[in-house]
C-alpha positions as CSV (number, residue, x, y, z in Angstrom):
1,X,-8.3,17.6,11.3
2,X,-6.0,17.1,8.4
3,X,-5.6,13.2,6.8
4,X,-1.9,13.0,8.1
5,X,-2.8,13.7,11.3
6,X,-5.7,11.4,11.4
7,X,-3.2,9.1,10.6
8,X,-0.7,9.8,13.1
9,X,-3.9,9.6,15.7
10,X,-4.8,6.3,14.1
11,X,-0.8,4.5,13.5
12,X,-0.2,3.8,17.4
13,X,-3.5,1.5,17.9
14,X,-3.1,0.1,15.0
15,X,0.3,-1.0,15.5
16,X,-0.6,-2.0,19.0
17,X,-3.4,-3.9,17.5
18,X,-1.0,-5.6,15.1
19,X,1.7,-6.6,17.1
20,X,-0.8,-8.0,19.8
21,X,-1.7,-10.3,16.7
22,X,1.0,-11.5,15.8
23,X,2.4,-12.1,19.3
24,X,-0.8,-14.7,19.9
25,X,-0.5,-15.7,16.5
26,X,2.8,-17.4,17.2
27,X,2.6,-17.5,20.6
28,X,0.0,-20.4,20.5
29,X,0.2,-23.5,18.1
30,X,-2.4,-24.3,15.5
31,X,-4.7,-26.3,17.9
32,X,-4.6,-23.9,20.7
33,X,-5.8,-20.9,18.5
34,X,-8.3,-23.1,17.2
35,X,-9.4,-23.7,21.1
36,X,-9.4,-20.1,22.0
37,X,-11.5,-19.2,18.9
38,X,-14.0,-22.5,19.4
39,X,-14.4,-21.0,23.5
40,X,-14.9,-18.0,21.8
41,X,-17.5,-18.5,19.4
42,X,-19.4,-20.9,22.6
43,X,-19.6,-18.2,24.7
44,X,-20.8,-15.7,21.7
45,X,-23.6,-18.4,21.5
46,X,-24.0,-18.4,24.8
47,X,-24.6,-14.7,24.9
48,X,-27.2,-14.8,21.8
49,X,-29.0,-17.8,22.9
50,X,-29.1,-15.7,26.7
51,X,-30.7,-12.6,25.1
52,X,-32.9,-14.4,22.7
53,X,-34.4,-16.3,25.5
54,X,-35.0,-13.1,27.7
55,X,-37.0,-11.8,24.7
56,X,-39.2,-15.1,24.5
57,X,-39.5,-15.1,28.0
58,X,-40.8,-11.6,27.8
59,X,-43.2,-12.2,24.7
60,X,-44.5,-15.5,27.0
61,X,-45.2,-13.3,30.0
62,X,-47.2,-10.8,28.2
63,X,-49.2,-13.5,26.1
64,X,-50.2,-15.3,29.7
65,X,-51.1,-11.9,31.1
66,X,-53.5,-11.4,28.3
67,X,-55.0,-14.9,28.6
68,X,-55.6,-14.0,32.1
69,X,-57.2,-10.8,31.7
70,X,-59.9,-12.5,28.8
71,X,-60.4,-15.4,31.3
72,X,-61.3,-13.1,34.1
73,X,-63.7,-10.9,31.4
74,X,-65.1,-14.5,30.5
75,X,-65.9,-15.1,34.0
76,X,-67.4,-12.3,34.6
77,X,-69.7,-12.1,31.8
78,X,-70.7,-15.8,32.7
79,X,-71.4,-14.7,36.3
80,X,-73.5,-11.9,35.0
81,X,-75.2,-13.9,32.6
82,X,-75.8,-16.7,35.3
83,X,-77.5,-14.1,37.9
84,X,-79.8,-12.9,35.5
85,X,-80.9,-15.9,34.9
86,X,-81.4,-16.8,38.8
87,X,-83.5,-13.8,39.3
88,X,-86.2,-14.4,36.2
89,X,-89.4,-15.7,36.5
90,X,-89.8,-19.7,35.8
């Protein structure tokens, strides 16, 4: 593909891009593009707060099953240890 028509390819999204711009650009006043980008930049948060709490959450659930499984070893190995001891000699 040759530059100029790379260019061609890339000139009607660009200029679609741009006059979409400048259309909300003064299509809202100073405060209301200040409100659309501060609900934009809540819900981003939202969104990363979302997907960082899924990973804890997932980190959390392993760490308890791991707990879990050494508690149940523990048990066991007291059990054992506690009927060996019921069937020696005193």
């Amino acid at each position: 593909m040759s530059l100029q028509a790379k260019a061609e390819s890339l000139a009607s999204p660009a200029s679609y891009i741009t006059n979409g711009s400048v259309f909300v650009w003064g299509a809202l006043t100073f405060n209301q593009l200040l409100a659309v980008i501060g609900v934009v930049l809540a819900l981003l948060t939202f969104v990363v707060n979302v997907y960082f709490q899924r990973r804890r959450d997932s980190r959390d659930s392993e760490f308890h099953d791991k707990r879990m499984e050494v508690k149940e070893q523990t048990e066991r190995f007291v059990n054992r240890v506690s009927d060996h001891d019921d069937l020696s000699p005193r």
